[in-house]
Every structure is written in C-alpha cells, then in structure tokens.
VOGUDO-33744 format. One line per 3 residues: number of its first residue (from 0); for each residue x, y, z of N, C-alpha, C. Coordinates in Angstrom, 1 decimal, m for minus. Layout:
// residues N
NUM> X,Y,Z,X,Y,Z,X,Y,Z; ...
//
This chain:
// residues 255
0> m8.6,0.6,m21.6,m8.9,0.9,m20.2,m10.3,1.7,m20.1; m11.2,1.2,m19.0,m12.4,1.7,m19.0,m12.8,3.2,m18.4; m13.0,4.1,m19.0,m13.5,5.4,m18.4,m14.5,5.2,m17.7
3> m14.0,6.1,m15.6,m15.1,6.0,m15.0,m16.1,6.7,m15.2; m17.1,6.9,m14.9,m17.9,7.7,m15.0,m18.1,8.5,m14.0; m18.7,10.1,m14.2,m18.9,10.7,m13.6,m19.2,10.8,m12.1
6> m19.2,11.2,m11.2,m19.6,10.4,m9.5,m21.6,10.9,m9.2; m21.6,12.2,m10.2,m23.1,12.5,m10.4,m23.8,11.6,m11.3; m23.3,11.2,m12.1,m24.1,10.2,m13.0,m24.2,8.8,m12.7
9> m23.1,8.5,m11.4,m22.7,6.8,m11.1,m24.0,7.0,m10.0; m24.2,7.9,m9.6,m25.1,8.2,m8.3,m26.6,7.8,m9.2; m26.8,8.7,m10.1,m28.3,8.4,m10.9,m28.3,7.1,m11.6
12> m27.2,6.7,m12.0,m27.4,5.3,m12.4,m27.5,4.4,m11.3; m27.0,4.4,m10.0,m27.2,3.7,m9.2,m28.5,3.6,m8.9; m29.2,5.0,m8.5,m30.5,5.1,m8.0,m31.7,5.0,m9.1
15> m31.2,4.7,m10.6,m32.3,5.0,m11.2,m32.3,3.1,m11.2; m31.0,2.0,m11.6,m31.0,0.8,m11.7,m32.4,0.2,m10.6; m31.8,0.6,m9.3,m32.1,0.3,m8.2,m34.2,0.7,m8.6
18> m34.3,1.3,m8.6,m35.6,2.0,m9.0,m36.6,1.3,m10.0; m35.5,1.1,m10.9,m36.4,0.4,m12.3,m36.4,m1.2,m11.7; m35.6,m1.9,m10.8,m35.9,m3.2,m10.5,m37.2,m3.5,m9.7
21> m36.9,m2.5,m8.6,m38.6,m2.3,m7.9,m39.9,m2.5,m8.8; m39.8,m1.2,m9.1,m40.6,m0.8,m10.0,m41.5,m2.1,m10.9; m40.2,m2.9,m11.7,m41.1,m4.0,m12.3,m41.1,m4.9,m11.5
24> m40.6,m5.6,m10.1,m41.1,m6.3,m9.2,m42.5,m5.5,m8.8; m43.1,m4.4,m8.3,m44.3,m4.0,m7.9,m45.1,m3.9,m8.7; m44.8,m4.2,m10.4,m45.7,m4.2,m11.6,m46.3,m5.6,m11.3
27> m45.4,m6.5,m11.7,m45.9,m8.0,m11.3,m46.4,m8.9,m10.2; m46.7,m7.7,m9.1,m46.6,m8.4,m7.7,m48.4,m8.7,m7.5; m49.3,m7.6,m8.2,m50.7,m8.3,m7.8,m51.4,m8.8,m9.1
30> m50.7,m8.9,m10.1,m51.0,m10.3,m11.3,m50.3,m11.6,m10.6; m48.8,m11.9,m10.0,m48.8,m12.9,m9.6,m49.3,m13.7,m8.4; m50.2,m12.1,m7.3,m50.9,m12.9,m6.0,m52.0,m13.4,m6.9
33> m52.7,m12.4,m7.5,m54.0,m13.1,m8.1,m53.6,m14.7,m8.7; m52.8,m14.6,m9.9,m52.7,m15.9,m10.5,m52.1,m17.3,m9.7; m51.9,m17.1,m8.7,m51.0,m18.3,m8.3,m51.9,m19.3,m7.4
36> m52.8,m18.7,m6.5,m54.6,m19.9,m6.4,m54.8,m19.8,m7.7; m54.8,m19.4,m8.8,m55.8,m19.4,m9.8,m55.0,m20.5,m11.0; m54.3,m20.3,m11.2,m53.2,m20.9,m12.1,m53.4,m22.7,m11.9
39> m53.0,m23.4,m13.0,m52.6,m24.5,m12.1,m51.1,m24.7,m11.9; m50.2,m25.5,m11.6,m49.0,m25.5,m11.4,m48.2,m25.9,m12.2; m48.4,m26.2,m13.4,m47.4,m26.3,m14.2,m47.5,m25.1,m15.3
42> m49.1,m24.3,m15.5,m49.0,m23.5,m16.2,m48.3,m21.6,m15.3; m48.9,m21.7,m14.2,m48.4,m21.0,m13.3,m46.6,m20.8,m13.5; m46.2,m22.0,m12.9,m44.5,m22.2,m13.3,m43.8,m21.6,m14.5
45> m44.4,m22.0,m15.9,m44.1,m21.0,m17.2,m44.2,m19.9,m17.1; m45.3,m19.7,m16.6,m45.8,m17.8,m16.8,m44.9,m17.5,m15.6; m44.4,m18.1,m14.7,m43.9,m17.2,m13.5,m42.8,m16.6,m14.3
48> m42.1,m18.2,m14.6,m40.3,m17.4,m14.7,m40.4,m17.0,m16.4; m41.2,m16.9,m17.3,m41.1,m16.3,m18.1,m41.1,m14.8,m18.1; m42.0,m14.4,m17.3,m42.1,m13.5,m16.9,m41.0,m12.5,m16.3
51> m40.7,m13.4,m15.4,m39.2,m13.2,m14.2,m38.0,m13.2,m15.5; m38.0,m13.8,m16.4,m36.6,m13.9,m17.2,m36.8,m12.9,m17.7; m38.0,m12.4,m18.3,m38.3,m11.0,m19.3,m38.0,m10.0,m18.4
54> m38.4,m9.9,m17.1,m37.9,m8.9,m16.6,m36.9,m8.4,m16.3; m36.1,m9.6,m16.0,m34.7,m9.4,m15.2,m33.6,m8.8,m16.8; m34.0,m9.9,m18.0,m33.3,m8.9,m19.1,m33.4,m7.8,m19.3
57> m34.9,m7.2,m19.3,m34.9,m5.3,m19.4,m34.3,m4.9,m18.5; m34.1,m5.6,m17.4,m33.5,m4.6,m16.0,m31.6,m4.4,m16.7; m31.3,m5.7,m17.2,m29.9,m5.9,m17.9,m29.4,m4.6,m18.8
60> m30.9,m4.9,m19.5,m30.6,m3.7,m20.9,m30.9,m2.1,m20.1; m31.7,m2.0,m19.1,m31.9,m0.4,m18.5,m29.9,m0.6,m17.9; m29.3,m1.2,m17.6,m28.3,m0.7,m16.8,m27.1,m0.7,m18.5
63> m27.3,m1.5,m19.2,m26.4,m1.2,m20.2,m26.8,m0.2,m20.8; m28.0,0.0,m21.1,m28.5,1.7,m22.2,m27.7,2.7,m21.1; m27.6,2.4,m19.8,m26.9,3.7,m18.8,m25.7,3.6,m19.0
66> m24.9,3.0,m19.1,m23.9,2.5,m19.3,m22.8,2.1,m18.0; m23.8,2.3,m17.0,m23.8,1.6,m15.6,m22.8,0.5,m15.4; m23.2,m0.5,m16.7,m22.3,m2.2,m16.5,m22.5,m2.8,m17.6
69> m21.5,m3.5,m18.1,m21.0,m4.3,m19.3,m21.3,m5.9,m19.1; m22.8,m6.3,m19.8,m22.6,m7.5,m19.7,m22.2,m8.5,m20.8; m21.3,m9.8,m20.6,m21.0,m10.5,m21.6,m21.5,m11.5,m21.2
72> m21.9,m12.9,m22.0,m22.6,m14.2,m21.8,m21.7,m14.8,m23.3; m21.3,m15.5,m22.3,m20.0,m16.3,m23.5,m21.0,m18.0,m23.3; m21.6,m18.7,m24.4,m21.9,m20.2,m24.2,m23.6,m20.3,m23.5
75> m24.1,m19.1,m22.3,m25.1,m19.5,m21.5,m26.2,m19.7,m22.7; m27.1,m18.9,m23.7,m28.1,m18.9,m24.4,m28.2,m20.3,m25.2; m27.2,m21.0,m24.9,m26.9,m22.6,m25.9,m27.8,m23.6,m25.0
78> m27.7,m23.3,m23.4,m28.3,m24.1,m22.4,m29.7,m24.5,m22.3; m30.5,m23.3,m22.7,m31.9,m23.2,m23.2,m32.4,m24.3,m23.3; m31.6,m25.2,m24.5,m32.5,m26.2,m25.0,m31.7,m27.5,m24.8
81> m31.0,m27.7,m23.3,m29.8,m28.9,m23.0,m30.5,m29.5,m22.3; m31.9,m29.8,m22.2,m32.2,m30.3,m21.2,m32.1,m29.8,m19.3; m32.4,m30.7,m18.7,m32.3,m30.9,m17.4,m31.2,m30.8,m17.2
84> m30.5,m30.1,m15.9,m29.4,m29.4,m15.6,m29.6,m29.0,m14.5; m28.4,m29.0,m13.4,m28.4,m28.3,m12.3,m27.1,m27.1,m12.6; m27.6,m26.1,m12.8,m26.8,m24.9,m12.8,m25.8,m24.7,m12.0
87> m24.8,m24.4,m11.7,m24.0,m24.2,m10.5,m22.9,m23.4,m11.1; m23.1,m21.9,m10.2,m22.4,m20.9,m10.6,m21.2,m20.8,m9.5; m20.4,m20.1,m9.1,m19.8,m19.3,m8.4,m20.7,m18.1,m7.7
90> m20.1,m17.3,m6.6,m21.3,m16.3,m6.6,m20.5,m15.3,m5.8; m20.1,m14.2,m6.8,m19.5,m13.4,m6.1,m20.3,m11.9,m5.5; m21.9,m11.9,m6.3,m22.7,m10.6,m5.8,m24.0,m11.1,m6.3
93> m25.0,m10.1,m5.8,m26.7,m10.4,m6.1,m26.8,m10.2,m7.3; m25.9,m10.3,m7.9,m26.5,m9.7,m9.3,m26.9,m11.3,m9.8; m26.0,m12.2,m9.7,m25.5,m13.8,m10.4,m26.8,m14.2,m10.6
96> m28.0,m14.1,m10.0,m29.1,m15.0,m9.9,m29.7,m14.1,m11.4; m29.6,m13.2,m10.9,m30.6,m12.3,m12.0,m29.5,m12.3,m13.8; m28.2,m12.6,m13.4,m27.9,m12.5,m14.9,m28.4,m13.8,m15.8
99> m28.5,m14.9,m14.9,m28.3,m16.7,m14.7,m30.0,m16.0,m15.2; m30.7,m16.0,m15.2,m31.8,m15.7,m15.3,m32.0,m15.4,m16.7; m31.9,m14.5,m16.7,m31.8,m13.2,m17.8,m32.0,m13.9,m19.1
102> m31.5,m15.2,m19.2,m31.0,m16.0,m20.1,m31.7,m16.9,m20.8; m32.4,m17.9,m19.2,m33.0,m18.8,m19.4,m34.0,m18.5,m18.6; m35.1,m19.3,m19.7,m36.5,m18.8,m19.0,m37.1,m20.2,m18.4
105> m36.4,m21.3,m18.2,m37.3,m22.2,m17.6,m36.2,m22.7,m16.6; m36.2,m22.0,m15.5,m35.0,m22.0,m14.3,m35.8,m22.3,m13.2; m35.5,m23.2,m12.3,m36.1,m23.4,m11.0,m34.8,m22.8,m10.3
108> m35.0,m21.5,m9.4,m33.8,m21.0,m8.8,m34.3,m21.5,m7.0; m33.0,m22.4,m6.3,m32.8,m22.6,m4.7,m32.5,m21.0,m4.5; m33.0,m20.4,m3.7,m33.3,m19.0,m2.9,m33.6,m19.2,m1.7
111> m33.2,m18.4,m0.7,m33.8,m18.0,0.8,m34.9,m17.9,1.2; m35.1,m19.1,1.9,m36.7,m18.9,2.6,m37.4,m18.0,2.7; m36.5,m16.8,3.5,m36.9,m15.5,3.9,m37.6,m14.5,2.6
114> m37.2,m14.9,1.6,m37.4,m14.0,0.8,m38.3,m14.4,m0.1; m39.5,m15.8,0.2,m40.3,m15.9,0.0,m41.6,m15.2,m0.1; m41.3,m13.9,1.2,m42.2,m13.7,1.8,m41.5,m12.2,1.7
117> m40.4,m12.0,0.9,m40.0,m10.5,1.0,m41.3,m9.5,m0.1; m41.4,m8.7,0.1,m42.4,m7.5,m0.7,m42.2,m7.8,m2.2; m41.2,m7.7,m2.4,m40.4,m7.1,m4.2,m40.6,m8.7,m4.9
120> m40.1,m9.8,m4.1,m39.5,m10.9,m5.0,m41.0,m12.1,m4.4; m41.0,m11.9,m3.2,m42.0,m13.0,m2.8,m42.9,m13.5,m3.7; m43.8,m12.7,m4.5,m44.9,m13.0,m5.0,m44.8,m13.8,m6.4
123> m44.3,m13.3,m6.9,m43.5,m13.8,m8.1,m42.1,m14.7,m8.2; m42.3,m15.2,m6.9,m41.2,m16.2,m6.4,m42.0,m17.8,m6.5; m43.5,m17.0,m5.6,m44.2,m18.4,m4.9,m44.9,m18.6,m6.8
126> m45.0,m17.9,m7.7,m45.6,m18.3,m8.8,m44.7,m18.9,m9.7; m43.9,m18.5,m9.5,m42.7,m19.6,m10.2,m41.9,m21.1,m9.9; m42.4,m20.7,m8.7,m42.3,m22.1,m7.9,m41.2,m22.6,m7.5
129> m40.4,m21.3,m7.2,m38.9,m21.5,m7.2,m39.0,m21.9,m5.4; m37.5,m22.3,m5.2,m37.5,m23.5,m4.1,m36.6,m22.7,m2.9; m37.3,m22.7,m1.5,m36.5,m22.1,m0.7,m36.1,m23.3,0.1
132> m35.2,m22.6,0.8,m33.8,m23.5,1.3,m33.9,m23.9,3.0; m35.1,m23.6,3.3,m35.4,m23.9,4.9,m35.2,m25.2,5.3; m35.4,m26.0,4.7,m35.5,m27.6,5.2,m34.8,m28.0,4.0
135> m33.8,m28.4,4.3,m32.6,m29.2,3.3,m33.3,m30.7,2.9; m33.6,m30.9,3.3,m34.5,m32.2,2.8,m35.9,m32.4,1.7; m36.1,m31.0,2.4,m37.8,m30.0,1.4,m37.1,m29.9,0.1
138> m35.9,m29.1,0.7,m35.3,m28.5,m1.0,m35.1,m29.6,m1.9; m34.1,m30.6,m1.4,m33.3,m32.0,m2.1,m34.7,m32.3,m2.9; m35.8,m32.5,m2.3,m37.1,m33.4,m2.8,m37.3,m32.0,m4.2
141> m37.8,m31.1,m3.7,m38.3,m30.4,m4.4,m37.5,m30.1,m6.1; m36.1,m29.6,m5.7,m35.2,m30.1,m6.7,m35.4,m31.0,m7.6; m35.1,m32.2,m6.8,m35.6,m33.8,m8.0,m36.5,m33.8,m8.9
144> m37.9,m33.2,m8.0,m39.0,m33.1,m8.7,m39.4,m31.9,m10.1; m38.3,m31.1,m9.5,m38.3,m30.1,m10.5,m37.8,m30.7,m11.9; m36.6,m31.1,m11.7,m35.8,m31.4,m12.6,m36.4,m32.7,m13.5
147> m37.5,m33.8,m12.8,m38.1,m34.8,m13.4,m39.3,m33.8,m14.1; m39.6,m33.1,m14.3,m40.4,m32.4,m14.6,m39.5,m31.6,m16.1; m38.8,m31.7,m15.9,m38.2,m31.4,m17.3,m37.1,m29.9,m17.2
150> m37.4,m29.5,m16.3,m36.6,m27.8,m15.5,m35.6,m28.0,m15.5; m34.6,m26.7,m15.4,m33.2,m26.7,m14.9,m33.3,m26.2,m13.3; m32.1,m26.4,m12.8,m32.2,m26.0,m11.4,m30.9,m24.9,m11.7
153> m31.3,m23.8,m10.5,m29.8,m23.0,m10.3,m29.9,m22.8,m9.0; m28.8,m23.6,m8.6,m27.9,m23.6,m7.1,m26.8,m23.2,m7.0; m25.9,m22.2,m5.9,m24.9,m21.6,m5.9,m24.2,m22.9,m4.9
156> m23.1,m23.1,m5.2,m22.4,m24.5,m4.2,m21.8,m23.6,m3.1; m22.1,m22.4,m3.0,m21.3,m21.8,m1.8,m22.5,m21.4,m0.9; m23.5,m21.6,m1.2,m24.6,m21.4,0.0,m25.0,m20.0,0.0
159> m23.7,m18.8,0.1,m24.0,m17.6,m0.2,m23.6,m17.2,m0.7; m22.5,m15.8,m1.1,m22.0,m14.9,m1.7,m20.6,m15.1,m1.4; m19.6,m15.1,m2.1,m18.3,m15.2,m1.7,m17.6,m14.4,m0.6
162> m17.9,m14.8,0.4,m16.6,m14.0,1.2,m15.3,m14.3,2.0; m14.8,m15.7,1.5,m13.5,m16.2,1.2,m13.0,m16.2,0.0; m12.6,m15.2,m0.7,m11.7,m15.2,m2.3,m10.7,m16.3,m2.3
165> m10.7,m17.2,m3.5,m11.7,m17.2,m4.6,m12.7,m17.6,m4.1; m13.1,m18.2,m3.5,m14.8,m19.4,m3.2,m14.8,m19.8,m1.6; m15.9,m19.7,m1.5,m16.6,m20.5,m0.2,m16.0,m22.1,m0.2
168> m16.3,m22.4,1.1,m16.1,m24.1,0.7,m17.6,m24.2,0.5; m17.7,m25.3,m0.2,m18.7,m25.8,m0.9,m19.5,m26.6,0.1; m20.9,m26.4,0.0,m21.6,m27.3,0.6,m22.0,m28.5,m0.2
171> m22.9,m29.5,0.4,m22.7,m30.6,m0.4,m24.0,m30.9,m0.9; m25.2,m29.6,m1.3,m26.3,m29.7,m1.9,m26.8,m30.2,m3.1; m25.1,m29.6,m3.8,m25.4,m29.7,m5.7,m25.0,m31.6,m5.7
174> m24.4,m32.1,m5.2,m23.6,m33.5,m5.2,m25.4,m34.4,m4.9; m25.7,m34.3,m3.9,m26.8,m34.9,m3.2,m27.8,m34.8,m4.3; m28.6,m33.4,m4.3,m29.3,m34.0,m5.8,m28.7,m34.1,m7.1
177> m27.7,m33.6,m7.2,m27.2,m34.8,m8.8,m27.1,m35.8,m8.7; m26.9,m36.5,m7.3,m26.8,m37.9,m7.1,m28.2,m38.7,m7.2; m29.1,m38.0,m6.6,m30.7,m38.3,m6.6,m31.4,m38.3,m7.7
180> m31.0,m37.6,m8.1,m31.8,m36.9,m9.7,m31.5,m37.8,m11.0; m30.0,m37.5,m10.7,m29.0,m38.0,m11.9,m29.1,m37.4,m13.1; m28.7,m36.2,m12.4,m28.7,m35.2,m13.6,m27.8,m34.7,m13.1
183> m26.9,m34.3,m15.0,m25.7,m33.8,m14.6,m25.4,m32.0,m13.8; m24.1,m31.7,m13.7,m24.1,m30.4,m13.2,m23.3,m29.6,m14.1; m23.7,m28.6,m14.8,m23.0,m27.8,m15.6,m22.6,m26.4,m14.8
186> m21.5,m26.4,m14.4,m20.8,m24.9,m13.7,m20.9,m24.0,m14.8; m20.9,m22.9,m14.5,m20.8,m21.3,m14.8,m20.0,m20.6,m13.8; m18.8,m20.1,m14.8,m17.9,m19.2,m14.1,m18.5,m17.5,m14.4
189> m18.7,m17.4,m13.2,m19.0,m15.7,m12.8,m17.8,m14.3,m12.7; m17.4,m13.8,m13.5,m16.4,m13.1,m13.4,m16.9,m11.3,m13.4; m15.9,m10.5,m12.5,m16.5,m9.0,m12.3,m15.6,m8.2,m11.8
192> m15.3,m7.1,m12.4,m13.8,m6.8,m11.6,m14.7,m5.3,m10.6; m16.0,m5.6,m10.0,m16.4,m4.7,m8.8,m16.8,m5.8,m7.5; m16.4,m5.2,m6.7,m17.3,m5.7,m5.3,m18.5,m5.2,m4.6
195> m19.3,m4.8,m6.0,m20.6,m4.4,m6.0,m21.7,m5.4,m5.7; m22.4,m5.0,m4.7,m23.2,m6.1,m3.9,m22.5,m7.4,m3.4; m21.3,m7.3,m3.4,m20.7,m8.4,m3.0,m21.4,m8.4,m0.8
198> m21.0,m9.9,m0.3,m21.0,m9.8,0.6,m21.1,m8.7,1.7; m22.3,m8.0,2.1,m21.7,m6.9,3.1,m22.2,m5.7,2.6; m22.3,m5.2,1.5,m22.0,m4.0,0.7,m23.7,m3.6,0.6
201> m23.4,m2.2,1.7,m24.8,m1.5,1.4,m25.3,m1.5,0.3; m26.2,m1.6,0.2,m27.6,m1.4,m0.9,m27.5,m0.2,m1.7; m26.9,1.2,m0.9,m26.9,2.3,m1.4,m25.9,2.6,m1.6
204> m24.6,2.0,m1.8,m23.5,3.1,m1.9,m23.1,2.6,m3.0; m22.4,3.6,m3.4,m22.1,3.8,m5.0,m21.0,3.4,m5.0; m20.7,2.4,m6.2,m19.4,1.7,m6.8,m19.3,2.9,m7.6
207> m17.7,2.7,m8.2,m17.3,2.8,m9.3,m17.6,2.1,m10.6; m18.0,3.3,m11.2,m19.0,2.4,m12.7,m17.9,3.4,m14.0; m17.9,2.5,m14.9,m19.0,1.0,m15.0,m18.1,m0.1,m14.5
210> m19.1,m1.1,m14.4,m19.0,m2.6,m13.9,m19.0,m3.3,m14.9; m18.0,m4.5,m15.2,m17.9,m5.4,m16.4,m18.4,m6.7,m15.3; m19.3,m7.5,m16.5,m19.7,m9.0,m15.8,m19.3,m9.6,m16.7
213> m19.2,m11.2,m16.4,m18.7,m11.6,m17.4,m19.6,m13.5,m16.6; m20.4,m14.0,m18.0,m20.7,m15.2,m17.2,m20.6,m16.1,m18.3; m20.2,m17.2,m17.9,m19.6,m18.2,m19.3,m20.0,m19.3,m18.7
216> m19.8,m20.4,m19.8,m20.0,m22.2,m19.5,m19.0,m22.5,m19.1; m18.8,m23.3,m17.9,m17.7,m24.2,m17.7,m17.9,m25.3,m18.1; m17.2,m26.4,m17.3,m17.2,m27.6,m17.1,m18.5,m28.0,m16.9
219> m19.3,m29.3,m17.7,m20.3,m30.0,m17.4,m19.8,m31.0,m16.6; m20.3,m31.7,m15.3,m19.6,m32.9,m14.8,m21.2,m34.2,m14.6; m20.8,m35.0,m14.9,m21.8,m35.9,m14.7,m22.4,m36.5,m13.4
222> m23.4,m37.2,m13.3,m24.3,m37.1,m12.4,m23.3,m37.6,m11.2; m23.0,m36.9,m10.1,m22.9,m37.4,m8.8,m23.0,m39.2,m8.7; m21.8,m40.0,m7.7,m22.4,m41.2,m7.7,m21.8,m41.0,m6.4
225> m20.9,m40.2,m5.7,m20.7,m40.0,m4.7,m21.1,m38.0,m3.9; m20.8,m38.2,m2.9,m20.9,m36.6,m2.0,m19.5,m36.1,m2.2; m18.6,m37.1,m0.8,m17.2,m36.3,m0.6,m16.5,m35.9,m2.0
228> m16.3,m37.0,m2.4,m15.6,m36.4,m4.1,m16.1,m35.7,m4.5; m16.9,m35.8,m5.2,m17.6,m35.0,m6.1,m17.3,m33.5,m6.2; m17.9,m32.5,m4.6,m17.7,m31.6,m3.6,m16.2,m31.4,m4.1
231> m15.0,m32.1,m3.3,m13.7,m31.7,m3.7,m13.5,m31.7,m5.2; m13.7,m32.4,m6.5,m13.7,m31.9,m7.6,m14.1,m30.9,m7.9; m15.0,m30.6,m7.3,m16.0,m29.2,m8.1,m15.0,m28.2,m7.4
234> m14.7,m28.0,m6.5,m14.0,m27.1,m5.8,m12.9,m26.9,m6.2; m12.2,m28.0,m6.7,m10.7,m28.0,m7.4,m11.2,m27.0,m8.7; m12.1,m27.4,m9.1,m12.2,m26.6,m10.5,m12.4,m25.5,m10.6
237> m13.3,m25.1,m9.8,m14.0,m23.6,m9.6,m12.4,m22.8,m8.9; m11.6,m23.3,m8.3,m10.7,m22.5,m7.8,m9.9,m22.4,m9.0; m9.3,m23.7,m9.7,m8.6,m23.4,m10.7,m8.5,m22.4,m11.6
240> m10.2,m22.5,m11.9,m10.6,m21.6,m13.0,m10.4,m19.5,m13.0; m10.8,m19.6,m11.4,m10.9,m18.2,m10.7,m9.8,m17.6,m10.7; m8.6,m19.0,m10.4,m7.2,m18.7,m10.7,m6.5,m18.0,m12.0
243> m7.4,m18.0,m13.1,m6.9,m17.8,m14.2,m8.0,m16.5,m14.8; m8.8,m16.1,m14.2,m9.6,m15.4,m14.6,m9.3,m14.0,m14.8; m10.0,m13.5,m16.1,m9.5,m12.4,m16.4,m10.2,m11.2,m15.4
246> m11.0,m11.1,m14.8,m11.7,m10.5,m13.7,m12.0,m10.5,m12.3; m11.0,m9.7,m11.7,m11.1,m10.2,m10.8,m11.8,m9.1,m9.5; m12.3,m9.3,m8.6,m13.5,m8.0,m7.8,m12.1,m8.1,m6.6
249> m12.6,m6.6,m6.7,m11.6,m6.4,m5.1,m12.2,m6.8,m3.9; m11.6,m7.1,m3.3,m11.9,m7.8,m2.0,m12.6,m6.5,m1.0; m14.0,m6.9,m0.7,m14.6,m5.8,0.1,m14.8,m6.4,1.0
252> m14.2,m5.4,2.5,m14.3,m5.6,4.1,m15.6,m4.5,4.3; m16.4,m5.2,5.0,m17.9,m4.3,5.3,m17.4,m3.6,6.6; m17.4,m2.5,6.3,m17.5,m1.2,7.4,m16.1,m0.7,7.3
//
C-alpha cells in the first residue's frame, strides 16, 4: 500500500511539475517559431516531435525523481520500430498524450484546433506538424498522409477525456482512417487509480500523491473494411479490458 505524501510537499510537487512543463514549453517556443518558415517539412517534423518526446520524458522523470507519480510502460517502447500505426488509447486525463509521447518520437498526435494557437503547446505543435481536429475531413486527409509518409498517428476514440466510466462512446474517426489508410490500429490501455486532470478537474488543485499510471499494448486490430463494426468492436474491447483493470480512477464530479 502506497504512502501518501505529505499535503506540503503534494502542493510543491504539484506546483513545481506544473512549472517545469512551462518552463520547457517556453524554452522551445522561439527556436520552434523561428524554425518552422525555415525548416523544410519533413526535416521540421523530426526535429519537432523529437524534441517534443525528449521533453515530455524529462517532464516524466522530474515528476518520478519527486515522487509525485509512478510511471509503468508495459510493451509501448517495442512500437518504435512497428511501422505505421494508428495509436488508439483510452483517455482517462491530460496526462495520456504526453505519456503516449514520452515513448515514441515519431508520433503524429490529432489535438484541438484551439490549441494550435495556445502560448505553451502552439508553436511546437505547428513544427511537428501534428493535426488539429477542426474540419474532420482536413484531419481524415491529413492523417492518411501522415501515416503514408511513414508516421504513427495517436488518436483518442473517445474525442475527449472520459467522462462516462469506463469510456466515452466512441466516435468513428479511428475506423474511417484505418479504413482509408489501411493501416492497422493498435489500442493502448491507459490505467490510473487518480482523477487527476481527469475531465473538469482544476488545473490547480492538488490530488492525492503519489499517482500510479500504468500504459500497456493491447489488442492490434486490422485495417478497418468497415465504420459501424469496427467502432462496436473496439468498444467491446476497451470496456472489457477496463473491466478487469487493475487501476481504477475515482470518479470525479466537477464542483
């Protein structure tokens, strides 16, 4: 059983985590405005999310040296070299993109339009060349092209953050371009026994730490040849799996 930590030190680790992510987003923000007119776009692309993966791991290792959160990666570092792949995790908090990262350094991540253009992520978003989700049609194309290019994609099938336990109903994004692409989809089950950053959950308020993550390989399924199935399969599975999961986040009601 895990000893909490102190409520003065869950507070510093909150605010120092929180701090050191800035911090190297505002390190990399005017090397990636300059490079990205300057770059071309396939060398641009490397250097973005190389960059972006190196980061997001120090950020990993500053919250483990704190002892903040316990990460495990059961199977993901095998992916690396699997070829083209559409990622498709579960998504129970903000962290998923950045663990899913952390990992692999040649990731095309579907992200929010909005945050194209956010201060911290924007600039080093548009140099990586990762794909926002404004025009579902833009994205589908963009996707394809990624992935013919040799990339993995990481799309969450629930659109957002979980806030129907176990899973969202699934939209039908990952089906459409695996069907287009014809590349397969490899799930990753996301497991966490906090509702830290989960749906809702201020920015600032302090969990109970430490936090265990847990992110593993699931099921590979092969290229889409349909939508409706496909969608209900994947959904059958991701619930099954959640069903049996050794971690489970409490269910957080915002306010």
């Amino acid at each position: 059983m895990k000893r909490p930590l102190p409520g003065w030190y869950a507070y510093f680790c909150l605010y120092a985590g929180l701090s050191a992510l800035g911090l190297l987003c505002l390190a990399w923000l005017p090397f990636a405005v300059v490079l990205h007119p300057l770059l071309p776009a396939r060398i641009g692309r490397k250097l973005g999310r190389g960059v972006i993966t190196g980061a997001f791991r120090f950020y990993l290792f500053i919250l483990s040296a704190l002892g903040a959160c316990r990460f495990e990666f059961e199977g993901v570092d095998a992916l690396r070299d699997a070829g083209p792949l559409i990622l498709a995790p579960n998504h129970p908090c903000l962290l998923d993109a950045v663990m899913v990262i952390s990992r692999l350094p040649d990731v095309a991540c579907v992200m929010k339009a909005a945050l194209m253009k956010n201060l911290f992520l924007g600039a080093g978003a548009r140099l990586a060349r990762y794909i926002p989700n404004g025009r579902p049609l833009g994205m589908v194309s963009a996707a394809c092209n990624d992935l013919a290019a040799g990339s993995q994609l990481l799309i969450f099938p629930e659109g957002t953050r979980t806030v129907e336990a176990p899973l969202n109903p699934l939209l039908p994004s990952v089906a459409l371009i695996s069907r287009r692409a014809r590349v397969p989809v490899q799930t990753l089950i996301i497991e966490t026994d906090s509702a830290y950053l989960a749906k809702g959950w201020p920015l600032f308020r302090r969990p109970p730490m430490p936090i265990r993550y847990r992110v593993r390989v699931g099921r590979r399924f092969p290229p889409a040849t349909e939508t409706a199935g496909f969608v209900a399969e994947l959904d059958a599975y991701f619930r099954a799996e959640l069903a049996t999961a050794e971690l489970v986040p409490p269910v957080f009601q915002p306010g």
